[in-house]
PDB file of N, CA, C, O and CB in Angstrom:
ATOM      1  N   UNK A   1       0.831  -1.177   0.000  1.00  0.00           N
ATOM      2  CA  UNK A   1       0.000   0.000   0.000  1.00  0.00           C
ATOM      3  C   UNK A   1       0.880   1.247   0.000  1.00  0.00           C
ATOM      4  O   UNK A   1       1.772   1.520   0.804  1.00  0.00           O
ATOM      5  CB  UNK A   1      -0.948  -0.006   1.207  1.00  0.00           C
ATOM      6  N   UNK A   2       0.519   1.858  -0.913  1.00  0.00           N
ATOM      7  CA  UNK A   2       1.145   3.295  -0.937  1.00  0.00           C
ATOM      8  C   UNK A   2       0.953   4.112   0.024  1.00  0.00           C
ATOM      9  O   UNK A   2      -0.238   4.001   0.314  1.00  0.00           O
ATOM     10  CB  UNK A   2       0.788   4.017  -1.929  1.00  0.00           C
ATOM     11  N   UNK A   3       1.525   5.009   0.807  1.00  0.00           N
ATOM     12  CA  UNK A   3       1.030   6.077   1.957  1.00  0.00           C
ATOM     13  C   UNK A   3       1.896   7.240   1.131  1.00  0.00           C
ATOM     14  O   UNK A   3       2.929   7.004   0.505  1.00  0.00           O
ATOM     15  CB  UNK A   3       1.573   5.714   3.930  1.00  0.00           C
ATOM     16  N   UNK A   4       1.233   8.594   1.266  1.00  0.00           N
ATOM     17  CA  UNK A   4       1.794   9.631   0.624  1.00  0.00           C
ATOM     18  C   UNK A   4       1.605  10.941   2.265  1.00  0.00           C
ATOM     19  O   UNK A   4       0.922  10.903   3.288  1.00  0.00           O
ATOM     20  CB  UNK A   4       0.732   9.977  -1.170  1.00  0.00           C
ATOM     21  N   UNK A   5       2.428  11.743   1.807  1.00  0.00           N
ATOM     22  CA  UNK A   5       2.862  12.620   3.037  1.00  0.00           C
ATOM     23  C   UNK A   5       2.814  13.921   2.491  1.00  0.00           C
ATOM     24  O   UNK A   5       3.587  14.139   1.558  1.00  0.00           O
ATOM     25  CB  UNK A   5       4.346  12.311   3.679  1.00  0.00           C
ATOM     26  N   UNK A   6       1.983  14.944   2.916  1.00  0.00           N
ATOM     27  CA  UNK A   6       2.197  16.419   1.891  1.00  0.00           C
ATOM     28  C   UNK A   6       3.208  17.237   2.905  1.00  0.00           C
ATOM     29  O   UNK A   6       2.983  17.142   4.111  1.00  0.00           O
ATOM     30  CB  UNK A   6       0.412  17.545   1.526  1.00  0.00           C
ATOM     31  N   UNK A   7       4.191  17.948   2.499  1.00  0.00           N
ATOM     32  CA  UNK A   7       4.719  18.529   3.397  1.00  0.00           C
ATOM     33  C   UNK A   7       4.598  20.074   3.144  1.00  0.00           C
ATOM     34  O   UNK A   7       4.740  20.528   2.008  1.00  0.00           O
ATOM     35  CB  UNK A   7       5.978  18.008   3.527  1.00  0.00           C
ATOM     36  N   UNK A   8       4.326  20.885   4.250  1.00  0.00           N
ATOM     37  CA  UNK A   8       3.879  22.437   4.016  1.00  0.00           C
ATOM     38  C   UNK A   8       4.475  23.315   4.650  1.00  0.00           C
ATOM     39  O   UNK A   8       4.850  23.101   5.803  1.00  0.00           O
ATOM     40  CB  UNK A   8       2.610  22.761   4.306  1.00  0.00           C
ATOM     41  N   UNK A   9       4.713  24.648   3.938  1.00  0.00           N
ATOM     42  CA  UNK A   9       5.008  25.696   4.851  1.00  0.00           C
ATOM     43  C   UNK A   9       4.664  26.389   5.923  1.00  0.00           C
ATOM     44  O   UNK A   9       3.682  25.925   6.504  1.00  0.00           O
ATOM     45  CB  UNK A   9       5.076  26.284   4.460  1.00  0.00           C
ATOM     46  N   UNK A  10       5.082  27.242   6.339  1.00  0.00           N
ATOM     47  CA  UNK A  10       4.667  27.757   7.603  1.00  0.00           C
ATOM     48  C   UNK A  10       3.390  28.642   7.120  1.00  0.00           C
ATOM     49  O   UNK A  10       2.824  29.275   8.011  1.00  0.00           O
ATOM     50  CB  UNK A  10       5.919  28.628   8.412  1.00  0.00           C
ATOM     51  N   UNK A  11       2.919  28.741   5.894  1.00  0.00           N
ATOM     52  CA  UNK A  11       2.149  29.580   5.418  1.00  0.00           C
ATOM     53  C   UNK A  11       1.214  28.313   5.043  1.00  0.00           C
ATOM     54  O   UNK A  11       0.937  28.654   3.893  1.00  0.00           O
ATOM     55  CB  UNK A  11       2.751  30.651   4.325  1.00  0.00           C
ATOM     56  N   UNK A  12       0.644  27.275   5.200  1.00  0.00           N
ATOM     57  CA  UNK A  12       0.132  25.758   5.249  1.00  0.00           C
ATOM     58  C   UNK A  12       0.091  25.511   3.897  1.00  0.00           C
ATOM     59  O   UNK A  12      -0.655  24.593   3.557  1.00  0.00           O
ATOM     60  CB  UNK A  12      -1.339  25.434   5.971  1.00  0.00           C
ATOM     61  N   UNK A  13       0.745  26.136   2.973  1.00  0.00           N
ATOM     62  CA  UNK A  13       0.714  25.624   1.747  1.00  0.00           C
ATOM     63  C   UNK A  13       1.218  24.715   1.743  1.00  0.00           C
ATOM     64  O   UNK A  13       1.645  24.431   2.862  1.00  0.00           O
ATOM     65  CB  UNK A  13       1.072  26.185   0.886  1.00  0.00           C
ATOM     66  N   UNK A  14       1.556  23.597   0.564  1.00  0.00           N
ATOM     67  CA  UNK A  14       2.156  22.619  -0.273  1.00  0.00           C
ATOM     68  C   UNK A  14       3.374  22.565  -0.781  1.00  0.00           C
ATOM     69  O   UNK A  14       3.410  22.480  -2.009  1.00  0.00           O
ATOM     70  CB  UNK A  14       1.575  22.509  -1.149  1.00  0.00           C
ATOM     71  N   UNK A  15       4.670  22.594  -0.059  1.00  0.00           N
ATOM     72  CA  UNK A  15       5.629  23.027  -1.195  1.00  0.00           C
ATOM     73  C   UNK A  15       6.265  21.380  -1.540  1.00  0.00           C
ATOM     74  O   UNK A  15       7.358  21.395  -2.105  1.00  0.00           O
ATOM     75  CB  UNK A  15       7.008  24.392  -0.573  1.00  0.00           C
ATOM     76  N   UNK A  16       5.730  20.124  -1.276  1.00  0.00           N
ATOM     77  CA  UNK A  16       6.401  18.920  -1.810  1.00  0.00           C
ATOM     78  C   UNK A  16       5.271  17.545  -1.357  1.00  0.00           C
ATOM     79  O   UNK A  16       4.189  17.696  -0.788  1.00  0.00           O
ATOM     80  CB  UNK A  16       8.139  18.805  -1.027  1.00  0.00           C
ATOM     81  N   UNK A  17       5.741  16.528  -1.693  1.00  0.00           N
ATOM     82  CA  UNK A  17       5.002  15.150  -0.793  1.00  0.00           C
ATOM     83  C   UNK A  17       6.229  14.335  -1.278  1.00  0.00           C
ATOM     84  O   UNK A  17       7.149  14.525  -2.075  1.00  0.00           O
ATOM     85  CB  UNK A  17       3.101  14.374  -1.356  1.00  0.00           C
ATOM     86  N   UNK A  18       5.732  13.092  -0.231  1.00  0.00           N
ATOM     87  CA  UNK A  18       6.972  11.826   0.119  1.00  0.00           C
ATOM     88  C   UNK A  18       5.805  10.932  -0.155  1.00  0.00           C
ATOM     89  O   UNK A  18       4.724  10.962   0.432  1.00  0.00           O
ATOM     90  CB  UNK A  18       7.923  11.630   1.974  1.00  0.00           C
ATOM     91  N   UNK A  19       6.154  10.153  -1.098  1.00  0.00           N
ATOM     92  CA  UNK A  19       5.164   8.811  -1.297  1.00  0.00           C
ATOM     93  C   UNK A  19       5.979   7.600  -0.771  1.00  0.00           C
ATOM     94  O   UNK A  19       7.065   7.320  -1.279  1.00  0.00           O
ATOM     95  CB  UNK A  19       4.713   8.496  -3.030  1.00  0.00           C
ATOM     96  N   UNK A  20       5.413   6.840   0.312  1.00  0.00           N
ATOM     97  CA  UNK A  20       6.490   5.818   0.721  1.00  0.00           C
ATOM     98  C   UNK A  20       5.977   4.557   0.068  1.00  0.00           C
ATOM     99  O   UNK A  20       4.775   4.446  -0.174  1.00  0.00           O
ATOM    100  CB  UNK A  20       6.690   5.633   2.404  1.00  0.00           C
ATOM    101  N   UNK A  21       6.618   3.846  -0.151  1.00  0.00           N
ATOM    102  CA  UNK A  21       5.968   2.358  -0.893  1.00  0.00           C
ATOM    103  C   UNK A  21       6.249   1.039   0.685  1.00  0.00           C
ATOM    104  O   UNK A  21       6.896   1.146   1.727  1.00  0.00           O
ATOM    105  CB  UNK A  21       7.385   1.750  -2.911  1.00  0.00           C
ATOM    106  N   UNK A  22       5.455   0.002   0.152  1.00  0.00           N
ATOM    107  CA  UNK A  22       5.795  -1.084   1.256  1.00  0.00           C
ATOM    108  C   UNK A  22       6.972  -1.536   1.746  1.00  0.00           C
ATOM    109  O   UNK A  22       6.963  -2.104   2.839  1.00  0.00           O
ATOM    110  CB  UNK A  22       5.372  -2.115   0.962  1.00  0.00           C
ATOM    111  N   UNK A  23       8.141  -1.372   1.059  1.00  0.00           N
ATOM    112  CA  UNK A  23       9.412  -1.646   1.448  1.00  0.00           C
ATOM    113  C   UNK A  23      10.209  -0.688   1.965  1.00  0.00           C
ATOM    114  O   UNK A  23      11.405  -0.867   2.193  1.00  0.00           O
ATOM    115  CB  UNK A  23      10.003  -2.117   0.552  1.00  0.00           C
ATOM    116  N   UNK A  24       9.606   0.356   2.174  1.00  0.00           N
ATOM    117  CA  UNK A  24      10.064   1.586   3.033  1.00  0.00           C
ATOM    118  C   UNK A  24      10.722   2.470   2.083  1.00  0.00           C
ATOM    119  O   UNK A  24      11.021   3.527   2.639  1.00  0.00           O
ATOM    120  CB  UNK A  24      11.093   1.223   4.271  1.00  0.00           C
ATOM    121  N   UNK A  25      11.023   2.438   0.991  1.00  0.00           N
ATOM    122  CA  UNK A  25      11.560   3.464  -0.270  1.00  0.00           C
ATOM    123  C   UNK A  25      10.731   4.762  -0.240  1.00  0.00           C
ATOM    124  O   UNK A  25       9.576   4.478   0.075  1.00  0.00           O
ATOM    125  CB  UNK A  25      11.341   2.744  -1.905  1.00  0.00           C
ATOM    126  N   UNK A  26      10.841   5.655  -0.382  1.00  0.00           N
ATOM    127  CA  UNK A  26      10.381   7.101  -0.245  1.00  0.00           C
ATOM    128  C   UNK A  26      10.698   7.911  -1.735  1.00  0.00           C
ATOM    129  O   UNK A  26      11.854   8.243  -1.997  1.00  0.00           O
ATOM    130  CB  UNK A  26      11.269   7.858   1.124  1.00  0.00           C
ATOM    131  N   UNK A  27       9.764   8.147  -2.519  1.00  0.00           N
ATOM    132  CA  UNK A  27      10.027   9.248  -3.516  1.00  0.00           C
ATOM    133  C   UNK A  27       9.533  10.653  -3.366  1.00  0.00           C
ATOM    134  O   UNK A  27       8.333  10.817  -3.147  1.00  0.00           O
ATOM    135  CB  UNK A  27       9.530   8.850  -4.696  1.00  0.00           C
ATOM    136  N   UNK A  28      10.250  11.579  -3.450  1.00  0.00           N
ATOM    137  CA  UNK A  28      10.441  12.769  -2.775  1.00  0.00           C
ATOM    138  C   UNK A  28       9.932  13.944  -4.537  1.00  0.00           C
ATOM    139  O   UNK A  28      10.537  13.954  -5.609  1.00  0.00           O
ATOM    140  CB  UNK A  28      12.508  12.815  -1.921  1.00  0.00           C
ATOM    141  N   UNK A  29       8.815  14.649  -4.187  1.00  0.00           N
ATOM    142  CA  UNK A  29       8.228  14.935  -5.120  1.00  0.00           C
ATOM    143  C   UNK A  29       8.609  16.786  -4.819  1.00  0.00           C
ATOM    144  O   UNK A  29       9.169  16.960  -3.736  1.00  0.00           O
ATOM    145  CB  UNK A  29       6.633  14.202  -5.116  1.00  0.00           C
ATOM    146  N   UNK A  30       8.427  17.746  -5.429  1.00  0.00           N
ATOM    147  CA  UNK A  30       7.952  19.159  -5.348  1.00  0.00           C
ATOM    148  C   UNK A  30       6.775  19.770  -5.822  1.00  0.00           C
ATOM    149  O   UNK A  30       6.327  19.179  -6.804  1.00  0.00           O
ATOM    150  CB  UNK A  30       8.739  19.819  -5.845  1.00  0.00           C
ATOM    151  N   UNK A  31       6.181  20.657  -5.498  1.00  0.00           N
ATOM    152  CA  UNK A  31       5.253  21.088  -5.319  1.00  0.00           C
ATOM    153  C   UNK A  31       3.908  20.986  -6.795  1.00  0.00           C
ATOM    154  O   UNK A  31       2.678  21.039  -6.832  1.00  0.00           O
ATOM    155  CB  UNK A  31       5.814  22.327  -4.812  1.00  0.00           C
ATOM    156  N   UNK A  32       5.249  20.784  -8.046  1.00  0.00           N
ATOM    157  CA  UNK A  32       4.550  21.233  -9.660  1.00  0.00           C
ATOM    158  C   UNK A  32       5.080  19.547  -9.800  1.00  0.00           C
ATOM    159  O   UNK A  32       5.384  19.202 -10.942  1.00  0.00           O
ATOM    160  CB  UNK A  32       5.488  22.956 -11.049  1.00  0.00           C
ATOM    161  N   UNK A  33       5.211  18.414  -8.604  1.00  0.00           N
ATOM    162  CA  UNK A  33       5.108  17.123  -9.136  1.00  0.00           C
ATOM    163  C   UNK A  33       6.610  16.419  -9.911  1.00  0.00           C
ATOM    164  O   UNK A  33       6.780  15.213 -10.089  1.00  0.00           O
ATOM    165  CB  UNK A  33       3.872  17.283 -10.192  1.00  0.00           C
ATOM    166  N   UNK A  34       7.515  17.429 -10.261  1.00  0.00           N
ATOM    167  CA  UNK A  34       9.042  17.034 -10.554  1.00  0.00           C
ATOM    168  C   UNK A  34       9.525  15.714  -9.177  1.00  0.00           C
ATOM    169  O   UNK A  34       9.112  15.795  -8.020  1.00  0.00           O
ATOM    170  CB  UNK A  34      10.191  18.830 -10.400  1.00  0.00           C
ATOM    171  N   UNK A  35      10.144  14.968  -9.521  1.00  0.00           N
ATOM    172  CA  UNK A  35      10.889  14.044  -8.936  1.00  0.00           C
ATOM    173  C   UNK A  35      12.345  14.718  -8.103  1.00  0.00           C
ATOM    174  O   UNK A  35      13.373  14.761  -8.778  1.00  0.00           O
ATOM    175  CB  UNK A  35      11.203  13.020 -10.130  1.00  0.00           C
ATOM    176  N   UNK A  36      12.401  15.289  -6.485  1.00  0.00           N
ATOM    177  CA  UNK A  36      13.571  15.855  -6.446  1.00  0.00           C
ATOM    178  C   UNK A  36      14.942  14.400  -5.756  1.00  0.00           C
ATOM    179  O   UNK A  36      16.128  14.404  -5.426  1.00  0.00           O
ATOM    180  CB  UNK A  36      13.233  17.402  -5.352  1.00  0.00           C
ATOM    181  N   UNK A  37      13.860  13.404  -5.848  1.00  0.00           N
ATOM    182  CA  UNK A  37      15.074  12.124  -5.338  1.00  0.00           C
ATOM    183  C   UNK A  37      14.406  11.167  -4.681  1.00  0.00           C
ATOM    184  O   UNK A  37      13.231  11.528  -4.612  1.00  0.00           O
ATOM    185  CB  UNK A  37      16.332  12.577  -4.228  1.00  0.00           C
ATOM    186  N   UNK A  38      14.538  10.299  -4.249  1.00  0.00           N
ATOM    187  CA  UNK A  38      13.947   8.898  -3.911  1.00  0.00           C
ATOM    188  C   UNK A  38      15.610   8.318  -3.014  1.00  0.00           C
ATOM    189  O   UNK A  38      16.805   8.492  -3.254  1.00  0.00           O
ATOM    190  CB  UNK A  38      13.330   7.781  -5.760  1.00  0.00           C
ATOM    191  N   UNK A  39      14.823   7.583  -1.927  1.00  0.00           N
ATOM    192  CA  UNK A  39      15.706   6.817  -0.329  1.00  0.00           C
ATOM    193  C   UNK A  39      15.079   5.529  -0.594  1.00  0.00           C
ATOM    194  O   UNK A  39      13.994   5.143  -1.028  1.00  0.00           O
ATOM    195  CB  UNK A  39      15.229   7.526   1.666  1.00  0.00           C
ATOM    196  N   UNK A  40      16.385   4.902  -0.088  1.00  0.00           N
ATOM    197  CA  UNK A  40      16.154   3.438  -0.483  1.00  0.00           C
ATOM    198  C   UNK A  40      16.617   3.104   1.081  1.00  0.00           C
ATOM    199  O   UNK A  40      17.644   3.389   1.696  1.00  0.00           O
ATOM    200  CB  UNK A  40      17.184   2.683  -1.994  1.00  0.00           C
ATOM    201  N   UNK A  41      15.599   2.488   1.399  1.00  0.00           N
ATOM    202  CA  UNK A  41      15.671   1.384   2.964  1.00  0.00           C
ATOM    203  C   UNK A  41      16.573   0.178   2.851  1.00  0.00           C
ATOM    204  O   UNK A  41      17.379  -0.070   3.747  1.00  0.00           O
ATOM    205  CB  UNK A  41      14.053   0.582   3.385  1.00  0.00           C
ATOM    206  N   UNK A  42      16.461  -0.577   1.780  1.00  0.00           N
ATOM    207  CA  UNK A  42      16.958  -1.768   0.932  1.00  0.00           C
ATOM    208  C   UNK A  42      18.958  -1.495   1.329  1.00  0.00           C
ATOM    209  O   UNK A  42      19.741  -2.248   1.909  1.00  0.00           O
ATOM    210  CB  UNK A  42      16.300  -1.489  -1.232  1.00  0.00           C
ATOM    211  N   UNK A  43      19.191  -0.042   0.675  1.00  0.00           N
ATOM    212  CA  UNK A  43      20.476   0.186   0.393  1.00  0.00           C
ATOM    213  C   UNK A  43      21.305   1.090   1.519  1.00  0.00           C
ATOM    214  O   UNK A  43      22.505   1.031   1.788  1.00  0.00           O
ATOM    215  CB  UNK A  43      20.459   0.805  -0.942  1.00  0.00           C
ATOM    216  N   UNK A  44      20.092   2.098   2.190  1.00  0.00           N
ATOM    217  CA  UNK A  44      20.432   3.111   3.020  1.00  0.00           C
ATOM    218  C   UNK A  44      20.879   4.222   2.318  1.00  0.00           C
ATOM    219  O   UNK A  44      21.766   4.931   2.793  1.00  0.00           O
ATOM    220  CB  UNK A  44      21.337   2.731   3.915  1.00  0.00           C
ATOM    221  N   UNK A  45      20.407   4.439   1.323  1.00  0.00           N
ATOM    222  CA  UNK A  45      21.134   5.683   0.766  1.00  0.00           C
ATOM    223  C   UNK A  45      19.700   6.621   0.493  1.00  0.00           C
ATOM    224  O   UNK A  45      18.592   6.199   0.824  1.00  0.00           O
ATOM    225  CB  UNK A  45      22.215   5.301  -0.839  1.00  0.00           C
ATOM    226  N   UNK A  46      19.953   8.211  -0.287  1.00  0.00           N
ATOM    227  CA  UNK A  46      19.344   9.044  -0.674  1.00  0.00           C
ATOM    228  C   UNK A  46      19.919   9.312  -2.083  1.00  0.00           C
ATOM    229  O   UNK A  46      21.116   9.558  -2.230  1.00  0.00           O
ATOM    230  CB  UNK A  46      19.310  10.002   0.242  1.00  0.00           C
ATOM    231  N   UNK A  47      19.226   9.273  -2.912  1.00  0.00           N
ATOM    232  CA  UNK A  47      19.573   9.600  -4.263  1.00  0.00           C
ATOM    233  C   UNK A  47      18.713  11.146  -4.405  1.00  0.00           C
ATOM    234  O   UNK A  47      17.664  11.296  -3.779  1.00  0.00           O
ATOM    235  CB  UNK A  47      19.045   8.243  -5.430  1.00  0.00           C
ATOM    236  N   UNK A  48      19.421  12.562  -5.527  1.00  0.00           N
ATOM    237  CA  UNK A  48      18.980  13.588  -5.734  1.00  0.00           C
ATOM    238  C   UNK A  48      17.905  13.047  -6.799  1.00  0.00           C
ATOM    239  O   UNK A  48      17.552  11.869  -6.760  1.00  0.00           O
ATOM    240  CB  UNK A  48      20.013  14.607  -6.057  1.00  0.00           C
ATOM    241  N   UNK A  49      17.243  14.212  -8.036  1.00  0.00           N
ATOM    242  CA  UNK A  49      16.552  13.190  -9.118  1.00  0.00           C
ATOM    243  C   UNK A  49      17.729  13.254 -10.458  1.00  0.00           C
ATOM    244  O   UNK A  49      17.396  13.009 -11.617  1.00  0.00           O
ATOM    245  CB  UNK A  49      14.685  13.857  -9.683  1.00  0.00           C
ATOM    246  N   UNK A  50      18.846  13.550 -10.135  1.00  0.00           N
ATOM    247  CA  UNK A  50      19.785  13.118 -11.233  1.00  0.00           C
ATOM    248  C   UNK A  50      20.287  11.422 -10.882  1.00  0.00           C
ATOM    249  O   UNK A  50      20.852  10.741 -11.738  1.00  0.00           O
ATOM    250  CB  UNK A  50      21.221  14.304 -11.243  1.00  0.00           C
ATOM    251  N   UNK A  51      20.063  11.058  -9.898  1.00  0.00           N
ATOM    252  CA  UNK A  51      20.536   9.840  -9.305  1.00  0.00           C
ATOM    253  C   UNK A  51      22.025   9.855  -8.629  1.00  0.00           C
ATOM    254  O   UNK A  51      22.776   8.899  -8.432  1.00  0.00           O
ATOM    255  CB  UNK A  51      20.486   8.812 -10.396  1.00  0.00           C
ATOM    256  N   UNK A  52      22.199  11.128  -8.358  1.00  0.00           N
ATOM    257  CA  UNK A  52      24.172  11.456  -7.251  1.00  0.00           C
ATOM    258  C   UNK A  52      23.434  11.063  -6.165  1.00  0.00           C
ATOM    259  O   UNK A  52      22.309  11.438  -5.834  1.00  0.00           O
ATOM    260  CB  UNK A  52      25.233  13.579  -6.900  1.00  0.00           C
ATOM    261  N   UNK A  53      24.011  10.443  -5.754  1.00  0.00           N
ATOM    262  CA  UNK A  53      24.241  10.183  -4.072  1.00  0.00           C
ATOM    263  C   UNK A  53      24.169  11.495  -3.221  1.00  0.00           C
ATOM    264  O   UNK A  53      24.872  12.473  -3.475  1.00  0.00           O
ATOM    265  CB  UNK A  53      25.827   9.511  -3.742  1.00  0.00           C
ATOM    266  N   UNK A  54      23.165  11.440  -2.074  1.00  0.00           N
ATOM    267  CA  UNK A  54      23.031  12.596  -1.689  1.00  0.00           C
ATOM    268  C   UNK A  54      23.386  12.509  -0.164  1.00  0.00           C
ATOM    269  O   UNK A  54      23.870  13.536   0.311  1.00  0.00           O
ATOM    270  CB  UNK A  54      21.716  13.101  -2.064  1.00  0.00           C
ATOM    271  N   UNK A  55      23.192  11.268   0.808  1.00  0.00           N
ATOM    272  CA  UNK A  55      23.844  10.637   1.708  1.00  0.00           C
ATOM    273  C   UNK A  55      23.798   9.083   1.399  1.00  0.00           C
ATOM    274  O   UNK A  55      22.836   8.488   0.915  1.00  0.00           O
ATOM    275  CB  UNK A  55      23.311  11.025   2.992  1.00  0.00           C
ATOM    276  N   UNK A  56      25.135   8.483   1.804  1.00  0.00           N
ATOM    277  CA  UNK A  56      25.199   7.369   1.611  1.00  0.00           C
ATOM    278  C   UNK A  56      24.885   6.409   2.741  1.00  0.00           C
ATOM    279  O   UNK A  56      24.705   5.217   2.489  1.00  0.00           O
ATOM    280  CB  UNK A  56      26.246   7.262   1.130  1.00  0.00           C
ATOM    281  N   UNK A  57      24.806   6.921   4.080  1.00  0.00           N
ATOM    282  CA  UNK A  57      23.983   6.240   5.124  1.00  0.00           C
ATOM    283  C   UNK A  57      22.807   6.371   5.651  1.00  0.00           C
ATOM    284  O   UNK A  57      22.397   5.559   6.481  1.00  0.00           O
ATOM    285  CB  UNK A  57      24.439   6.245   5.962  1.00  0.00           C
ATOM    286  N   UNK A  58      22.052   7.471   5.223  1.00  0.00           N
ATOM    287  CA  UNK A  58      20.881   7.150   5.632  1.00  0.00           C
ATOM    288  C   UNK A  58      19.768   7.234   4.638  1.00  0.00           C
ATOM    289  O   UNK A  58      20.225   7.109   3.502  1.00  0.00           O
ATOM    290  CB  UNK A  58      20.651   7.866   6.669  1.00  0.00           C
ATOM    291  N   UNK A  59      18.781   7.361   4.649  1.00  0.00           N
ATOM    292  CA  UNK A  59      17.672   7.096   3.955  1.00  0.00           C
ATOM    293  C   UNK A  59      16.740   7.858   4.044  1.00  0.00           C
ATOM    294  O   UNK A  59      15.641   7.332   3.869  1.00  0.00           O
ATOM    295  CB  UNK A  59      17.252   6.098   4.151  1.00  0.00           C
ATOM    296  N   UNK A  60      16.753   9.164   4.300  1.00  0.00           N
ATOM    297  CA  UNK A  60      16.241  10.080   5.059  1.00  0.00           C
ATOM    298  C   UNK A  60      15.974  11.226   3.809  1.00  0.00           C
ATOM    299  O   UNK A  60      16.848  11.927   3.297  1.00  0.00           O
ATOM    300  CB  UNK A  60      17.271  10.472   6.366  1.00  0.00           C
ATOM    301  N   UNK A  61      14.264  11.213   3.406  1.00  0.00           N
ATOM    302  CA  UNK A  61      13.587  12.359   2.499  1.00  0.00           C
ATOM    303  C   UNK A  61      13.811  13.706   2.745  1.00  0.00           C
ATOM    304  O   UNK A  61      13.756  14.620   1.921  1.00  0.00           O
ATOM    305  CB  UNK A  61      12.206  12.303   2.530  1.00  0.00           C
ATOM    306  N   UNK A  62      14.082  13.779   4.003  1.00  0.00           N
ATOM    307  CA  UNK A  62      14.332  15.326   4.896  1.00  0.00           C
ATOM    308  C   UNK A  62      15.110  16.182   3.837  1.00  0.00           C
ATOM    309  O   UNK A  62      14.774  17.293   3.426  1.00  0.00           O
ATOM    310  CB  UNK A  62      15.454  15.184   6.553  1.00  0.00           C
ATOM    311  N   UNK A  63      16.196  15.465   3.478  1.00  0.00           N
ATOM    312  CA  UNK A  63      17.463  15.949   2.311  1.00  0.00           C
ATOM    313  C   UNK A  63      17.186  16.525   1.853  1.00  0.00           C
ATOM    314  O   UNK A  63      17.553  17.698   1.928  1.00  0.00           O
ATOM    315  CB  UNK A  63      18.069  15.387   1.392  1.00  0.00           C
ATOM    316  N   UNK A  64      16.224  16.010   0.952  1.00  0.00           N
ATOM    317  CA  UNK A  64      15.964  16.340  -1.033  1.00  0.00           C
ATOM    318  C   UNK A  64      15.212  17.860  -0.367  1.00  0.00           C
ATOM    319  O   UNK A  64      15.051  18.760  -1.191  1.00  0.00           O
ATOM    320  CB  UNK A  64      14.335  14.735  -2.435  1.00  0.00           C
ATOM    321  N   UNK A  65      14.789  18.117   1.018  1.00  0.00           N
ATOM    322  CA  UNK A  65      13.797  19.461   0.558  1.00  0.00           C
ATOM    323  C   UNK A  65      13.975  20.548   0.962  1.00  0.00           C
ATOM    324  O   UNK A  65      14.509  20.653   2.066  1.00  0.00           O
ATOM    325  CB  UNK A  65      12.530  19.451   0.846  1.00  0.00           C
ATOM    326  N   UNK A  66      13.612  21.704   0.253  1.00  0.00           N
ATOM    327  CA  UNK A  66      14.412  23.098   0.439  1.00  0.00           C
ATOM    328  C   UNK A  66      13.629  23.541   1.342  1.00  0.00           C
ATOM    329  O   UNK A  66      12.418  23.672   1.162  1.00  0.00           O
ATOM    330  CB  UNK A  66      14.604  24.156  -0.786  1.00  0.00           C
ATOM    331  N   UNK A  67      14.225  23.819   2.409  1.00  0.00           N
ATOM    332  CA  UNK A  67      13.088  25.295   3.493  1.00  0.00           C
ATOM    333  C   UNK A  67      12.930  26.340   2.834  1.00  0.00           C
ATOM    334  O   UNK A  67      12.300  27.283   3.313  1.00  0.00           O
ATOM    335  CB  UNK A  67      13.754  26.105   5.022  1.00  0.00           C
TER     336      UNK A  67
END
């Protein structure tokens, strides 16, 4: 089952969502729906959406998003 997460500003807008899938993988979206990177549970890493390595130990969506 898919679970999706909207994440918002201090102004309660929309500026991204985290769609997590069953195996704990996280794709990390922005606001107009662009791909800014996807975390892999599997590997422990964070990929940007060019696919660079963005941390190599954790798995953590927090990364990919701009305050």
């Amino acid at each position: 089952m898919l679970k999706t997460q909207f994440i918002r500003d201090g102004q309660n807008q929309i500026i991204a969502n985290e769609t997590q899938f069953d195996n704990g993988d996280v794709v990390a979206r922005d606001r107009d729906g662009r791909i800014l990177g996807r975390t892999s549970s599997t590997f422990g890493n964070t990929r940007n959406g060019e696919g660079q390595l963005v941390s190599r130990n954790t798995d953590d969506a927090g990364l990919l998003l701009r305050n």
